[in-house]
C-alpha positions as CSV (number, residue, x, y, z in Angstrom):
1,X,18.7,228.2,157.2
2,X,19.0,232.0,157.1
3,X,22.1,234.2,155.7
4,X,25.3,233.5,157.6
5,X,27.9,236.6,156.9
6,X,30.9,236.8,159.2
7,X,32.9,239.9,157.2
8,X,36.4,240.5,157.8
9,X,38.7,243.1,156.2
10,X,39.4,242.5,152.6
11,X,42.6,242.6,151.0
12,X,43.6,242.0,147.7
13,X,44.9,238.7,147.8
14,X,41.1,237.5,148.9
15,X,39.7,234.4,146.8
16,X,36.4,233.0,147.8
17,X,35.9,229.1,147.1
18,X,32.1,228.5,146.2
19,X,29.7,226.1,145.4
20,X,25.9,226.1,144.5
21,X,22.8,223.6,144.5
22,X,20.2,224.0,142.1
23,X,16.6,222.7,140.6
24,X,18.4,221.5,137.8
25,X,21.3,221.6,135.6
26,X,21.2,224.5,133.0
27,X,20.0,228.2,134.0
28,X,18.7,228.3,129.7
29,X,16.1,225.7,130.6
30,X,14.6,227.8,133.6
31,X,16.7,226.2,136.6
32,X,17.5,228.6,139.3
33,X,20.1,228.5,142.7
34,X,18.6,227.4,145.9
35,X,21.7,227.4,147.7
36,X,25.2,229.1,148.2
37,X,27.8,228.6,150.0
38,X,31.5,230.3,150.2
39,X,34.3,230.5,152.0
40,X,36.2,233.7,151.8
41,X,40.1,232.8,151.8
42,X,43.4,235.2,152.9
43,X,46.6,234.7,153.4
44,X,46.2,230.6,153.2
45,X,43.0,230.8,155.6
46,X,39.0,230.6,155.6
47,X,38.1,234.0,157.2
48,X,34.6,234.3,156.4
49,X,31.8,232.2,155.2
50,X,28.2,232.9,153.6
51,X,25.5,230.5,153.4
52,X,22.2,230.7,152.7
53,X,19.3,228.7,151.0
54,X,16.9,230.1,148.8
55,X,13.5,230.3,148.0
56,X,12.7,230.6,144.0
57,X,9.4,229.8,144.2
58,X,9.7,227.0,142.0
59,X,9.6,223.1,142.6
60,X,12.5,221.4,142.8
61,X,12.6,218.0,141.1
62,X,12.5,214.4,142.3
63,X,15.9,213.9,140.8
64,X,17.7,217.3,141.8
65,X,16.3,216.6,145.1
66,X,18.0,212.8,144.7
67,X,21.1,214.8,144.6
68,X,21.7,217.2,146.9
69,X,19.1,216.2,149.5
70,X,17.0,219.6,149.8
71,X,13.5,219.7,149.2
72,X,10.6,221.9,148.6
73,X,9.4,222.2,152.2
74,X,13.1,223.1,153.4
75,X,13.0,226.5,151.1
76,X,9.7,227.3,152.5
77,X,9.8,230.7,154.3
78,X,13.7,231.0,153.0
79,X,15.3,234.3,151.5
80,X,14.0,235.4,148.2
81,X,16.9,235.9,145.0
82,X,16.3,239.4,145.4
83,X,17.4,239.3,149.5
84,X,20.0,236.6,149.0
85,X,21.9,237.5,146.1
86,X,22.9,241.6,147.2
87,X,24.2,240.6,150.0
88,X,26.1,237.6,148.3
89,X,27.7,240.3,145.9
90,X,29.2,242.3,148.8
91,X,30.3,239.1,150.1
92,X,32.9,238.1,146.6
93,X,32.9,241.9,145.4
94,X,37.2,242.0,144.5
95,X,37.6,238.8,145.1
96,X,39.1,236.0,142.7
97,X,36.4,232.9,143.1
98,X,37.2,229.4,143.0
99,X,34.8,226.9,141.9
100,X,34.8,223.0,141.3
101,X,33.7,223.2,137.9
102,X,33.4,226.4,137.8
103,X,31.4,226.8,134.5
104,X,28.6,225.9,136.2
105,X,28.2,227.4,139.1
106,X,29.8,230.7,137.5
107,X,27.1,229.9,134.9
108,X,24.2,229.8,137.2
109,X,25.4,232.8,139.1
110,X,25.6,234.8,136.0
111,X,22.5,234.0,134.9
112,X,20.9,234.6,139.0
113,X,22.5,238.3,139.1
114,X,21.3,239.1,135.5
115,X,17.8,238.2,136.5
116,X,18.2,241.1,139.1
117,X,19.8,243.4,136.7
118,X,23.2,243.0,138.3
119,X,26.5,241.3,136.7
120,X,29.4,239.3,137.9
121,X,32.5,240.0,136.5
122,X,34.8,238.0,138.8
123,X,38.1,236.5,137.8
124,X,37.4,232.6,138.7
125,X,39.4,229.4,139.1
126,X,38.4,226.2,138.3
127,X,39.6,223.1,140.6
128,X,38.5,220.4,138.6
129,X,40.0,221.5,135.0
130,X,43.1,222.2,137.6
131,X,42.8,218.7,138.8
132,X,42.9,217.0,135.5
133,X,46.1,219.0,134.3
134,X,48.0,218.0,137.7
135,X,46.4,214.8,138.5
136,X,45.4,213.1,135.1
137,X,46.1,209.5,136.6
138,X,43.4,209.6,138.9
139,X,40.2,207.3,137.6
140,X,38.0,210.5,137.9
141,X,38.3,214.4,139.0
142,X,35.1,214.5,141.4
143,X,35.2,216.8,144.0
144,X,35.6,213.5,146.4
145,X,38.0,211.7,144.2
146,X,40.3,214.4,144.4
147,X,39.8,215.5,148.1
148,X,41.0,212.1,149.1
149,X,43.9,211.9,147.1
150,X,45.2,215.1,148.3
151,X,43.9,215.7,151.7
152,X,44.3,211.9,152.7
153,X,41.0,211.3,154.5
154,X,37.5,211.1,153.0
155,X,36.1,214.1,154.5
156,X,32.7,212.0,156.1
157,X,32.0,214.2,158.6
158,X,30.9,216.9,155.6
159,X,27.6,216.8,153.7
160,X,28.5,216.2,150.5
161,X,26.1,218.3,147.5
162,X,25.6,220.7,150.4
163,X,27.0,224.1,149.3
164,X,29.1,225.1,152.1
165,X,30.5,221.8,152.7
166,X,31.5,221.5,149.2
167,X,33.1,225.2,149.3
168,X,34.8,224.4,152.1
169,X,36.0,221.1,150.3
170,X,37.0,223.0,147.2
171,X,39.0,225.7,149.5
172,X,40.8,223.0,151.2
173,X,41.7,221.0,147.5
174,X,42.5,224.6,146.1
175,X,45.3,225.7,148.6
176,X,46.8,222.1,148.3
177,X,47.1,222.4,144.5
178,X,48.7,226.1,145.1
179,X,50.8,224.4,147.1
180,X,53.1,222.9,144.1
């Protein structure tokens, strides 16, 4: 999977729902992005997407790979950090982003650009802490859970732990919730 831009014109109500996949769970302990995905969001709509996989030249373990499914052979010949990451930046630059616990993928992104020498000072929004304020009878606040509950369908056809899928999945939760 290479880089997929599609750019439109921003304005300043833009917010950009992302998620990220990763070798592990804590940037402190060496683990590092191997995917992004986003979904650029105006005026109640996804205009734009980015998705790309990355190749950190590290091996992903059995039980990260357990999770979201991608493995060591599918980042072979993938864009490096320092190819991804630029472009990535353009893609959210004045943009408000929007995470599913956003802590950590805000976390791991932090901790991605600052290995470049860049910084991310986005404004973020977090659908899960969200969730648990609006929704606090529902048995848990998984992306999943709370898809269902407000979308009314289980979303199958999407790869779950995929990046994009789960952006797009966090968009679509996010402009219910802003809907109250």
């Amino acid at each position: 999977m290479r880089t997929h831009v599609v750019t439109g014109y921003k304005s300043i109500n833009r917010y950009v729902a992302l998620d990220v996949e990763t070798t592990g769970l804590s940037p402190k302990s060496g683990d590092r992005v191997i995917e992004i995905g986003a979904v650029a969001i105006e005026n109640q709509c996804i205009i734009a997407k980015f998705s790309s996989l990355i190749d950190v030249d590290k091996m992903i373990p059995w039980q990260a790979q357990k999770v979201h499914g991608i493995t060591n052979e599918m980042l072979y010949g993938e864009p490096k950090p320092d190819e991804v990451l630029p472009e990535f930046y353009k893609f959210i630059a004045g943009s408000i982003l929007v995470a599913h616990n956003a802590s950590f993928d805000i976390g791991f992104l932090t901790n991605e650009f600052a290995l470049l020498g860049m910084s991310l000072n986005n404004r973020f929004l977090c659908t899960l802490k969200m969730s648990r304020k609006l929704y606090p009878h529902l048995p848990n606040h998984k992306l999943e859970t709370v898809s269902q509950y407000l979308l009314g369908k289980s979303c199958k056809q999407m790869q779950r732990h995929r990046a994009l899928d789960d952006a797009k999945l966090a968009a679509m939760i996010w402009l219910e919730m802003e809907k109250i």
